[in-house]
C-alpha positions, -999 to +999 in steps of 0.1 A: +167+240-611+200+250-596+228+241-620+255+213-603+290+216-598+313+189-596+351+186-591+369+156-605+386+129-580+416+135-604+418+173-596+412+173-561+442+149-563+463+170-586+457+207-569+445+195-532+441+232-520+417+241-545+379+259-533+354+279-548+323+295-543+296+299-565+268+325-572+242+315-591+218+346-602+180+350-619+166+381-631+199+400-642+199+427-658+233+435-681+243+461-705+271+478-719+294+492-694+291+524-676+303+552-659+295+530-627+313+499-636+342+516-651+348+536-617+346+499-600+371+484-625+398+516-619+391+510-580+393+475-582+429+485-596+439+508-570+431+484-546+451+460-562+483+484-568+479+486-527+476+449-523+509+440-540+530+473-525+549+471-557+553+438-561+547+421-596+514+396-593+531+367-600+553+373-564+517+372-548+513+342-525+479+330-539+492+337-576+523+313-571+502+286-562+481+289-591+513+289-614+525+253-597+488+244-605+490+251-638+527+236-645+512+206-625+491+199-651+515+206-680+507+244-688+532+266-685+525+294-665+542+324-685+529+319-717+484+307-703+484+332-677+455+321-652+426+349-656+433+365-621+475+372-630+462+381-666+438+408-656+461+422-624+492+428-652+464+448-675+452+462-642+488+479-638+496+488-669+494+528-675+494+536-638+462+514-630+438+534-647+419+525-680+439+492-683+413+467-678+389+463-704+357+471-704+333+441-717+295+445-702+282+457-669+279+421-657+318+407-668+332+442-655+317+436-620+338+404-618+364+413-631+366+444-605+362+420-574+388+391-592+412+424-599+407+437-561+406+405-545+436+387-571+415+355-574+403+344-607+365+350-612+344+337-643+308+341-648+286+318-675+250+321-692+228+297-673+208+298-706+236+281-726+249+257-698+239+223-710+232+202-679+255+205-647+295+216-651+327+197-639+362+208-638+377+175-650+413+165-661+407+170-704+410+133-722+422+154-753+390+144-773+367+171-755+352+199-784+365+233-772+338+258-802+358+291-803+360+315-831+393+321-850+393+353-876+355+353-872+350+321-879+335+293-857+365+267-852+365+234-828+394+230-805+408+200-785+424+206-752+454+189-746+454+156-729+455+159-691+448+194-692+423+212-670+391+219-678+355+233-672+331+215-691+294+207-696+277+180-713+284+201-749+319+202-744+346+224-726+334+258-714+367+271-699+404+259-713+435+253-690+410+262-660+400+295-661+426+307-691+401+308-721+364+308-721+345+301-751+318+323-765+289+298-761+281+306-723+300+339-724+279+368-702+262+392-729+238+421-730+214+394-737+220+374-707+193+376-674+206+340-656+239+336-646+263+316-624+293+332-612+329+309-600+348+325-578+386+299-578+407+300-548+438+281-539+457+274-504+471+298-489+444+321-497+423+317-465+385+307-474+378+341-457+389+361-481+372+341-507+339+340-486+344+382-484+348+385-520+319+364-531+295+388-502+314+419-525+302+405-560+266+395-545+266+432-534+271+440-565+249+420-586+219+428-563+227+468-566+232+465-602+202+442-611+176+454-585+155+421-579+174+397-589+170+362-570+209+360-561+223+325-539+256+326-525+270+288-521+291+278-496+328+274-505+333+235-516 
C-alpha cells in the first residue's frame, strides 16, 4: 500500500511556496557506509563549494526562504538550522572534505544529493510509519519519543510549530530540523520513503533533477529495488 502524504491547509497558508517530491522504495538494501558513498558525500561537497562561489549557505536564495519559513512559524533560524543549511556548513568545514558525517549507505545518499543540490532531504523506515504522514502546524500536545543520555524521553513540540507526523506522533520537529529515532533509516531497513522539501524560488526543476539523482542512486545501490518517483505536490 503506498504510504499518503498530506499537507495541512494551515501550512500551505503559512509557507505558500512550499513542494516536494517523494520517493517511496521496496527492496532496499542498506549497510554501513563505504568507500562509494563517502566519495558521493565529498562530491556532493565540492559541488556545493561551487554552487555558493564563496558565499555562506545562508546568502543562498533557496536557503533564505527557508529561514523566513522557519521564523514564520516562531523558530528562529540561527539557533534550528533547517537540515539542508545544517549539513552545507558541516559540508564546508575543513576545506569540504570529511566534514559530513557518515551515517549508513542509505542516509549518506541523501544527504549527498540534499548537500549538492542545498534542499533539505529526509528519508523514513516504511516499516515504522504508522498509517499515512502529514506536515501539520504542532497543537503542542503531539509526543515527539527521542533519546536524551541514552535514555528514551517524550518531547512536546511547541505550539504552532511545524511538524511531520504520523498517527504515533511527530516524526520530524521544526520541519525537517530533528528526526526521531523511531523511523530513522538503519542497517536494518529494506522499505523506505524518501522527502525531498523545496521552497519558491527554487524552480520545481531543480527539485524534479534531484529526486531523478537520488532514484539513480537508490536503484544503483540496491539493485532491484521497486523505486516510484512522485510528482512534485
Amino acid at each position: 500500500m503506498t504510504l499518503q502524504l498530506t499537507v495541512s491547509d494551515e501550512v500551505r497558508a503559512l509557507v505558500p511556496g512550499f513542494t516536494h517530491l517523494a520517493i517511496e522504495a521496496h527492496g532496499l538494501v542498506n549497510g554501513p557506509s563505504s568507500e562509494a558513498s563517502s566519495a558521493l558525500l565529498d562530491d556532493a561537497a565540492k559541488r556545493l563549494a561551487e554552487r555558493l562561489a564563496g558565499r555562506a549557505p545562508h546568502e543562498d536564495a533557496h536557503i533564505a526562504a527557508w529561514r523566513e519559513a522557519y521564523t514564520a512559524f516562531g523558530s528562529k533560524p540561527n539557533r534550528t538550522r533547517n537540515s539542508a543549511e545544517a549539513l552545507a556548513k558541516r559540508a564546508l568545514a575543513d576545506g569540504g572534505v570529511g566534514g559530513l558525517p557518515r551515517i549508513n549507505l542509505l542516509v549518506d545518499l541523501y544527504n549527498a544529493i540534499s548537500v549538492a543540490h542545498l534542499i533539505p532531504v529526509g528519508g523514513e523506515d516504511l516499516d515504522h510509519i504508522k498509517g499515512d504522514m502529514r506536515l501539520v502546524v504542532a497543537s503542542g500536545e503531539e509526543d515527539f519519543v527521542t533519546v536524551a543520555a541514552g535514555e528514551q524521553v517524550v518531547e512536546h513540540p511547541d505550539a504552532g510549530e511545524i511538524v511531520w507526523r504520523d498517527d504515533a506522533g511527530v516524526t520530524c520537529r521544526r520541519w525537517n530540523w530533528r528526526q526521531g529515532p523511531r523511523t530513522r533509516l538503519t542497517e536494518e531497513t529494506t522499505s523506505g520513503i524518501f522527502l525531498l522539501e523545496s521552497l519558491a524560488p527554487m524552480p520545481v526543476a531543480e527539485l524534479e533533477q534531484a529526486g531523478a539523482e537520488l532514484a539513480e542512486l537508490l536503484a544503483k545501490f540496491s539493485p532491484g529495488a521497486q523505486i516510484t518517483v512522485r510528482a512534485p505536490e
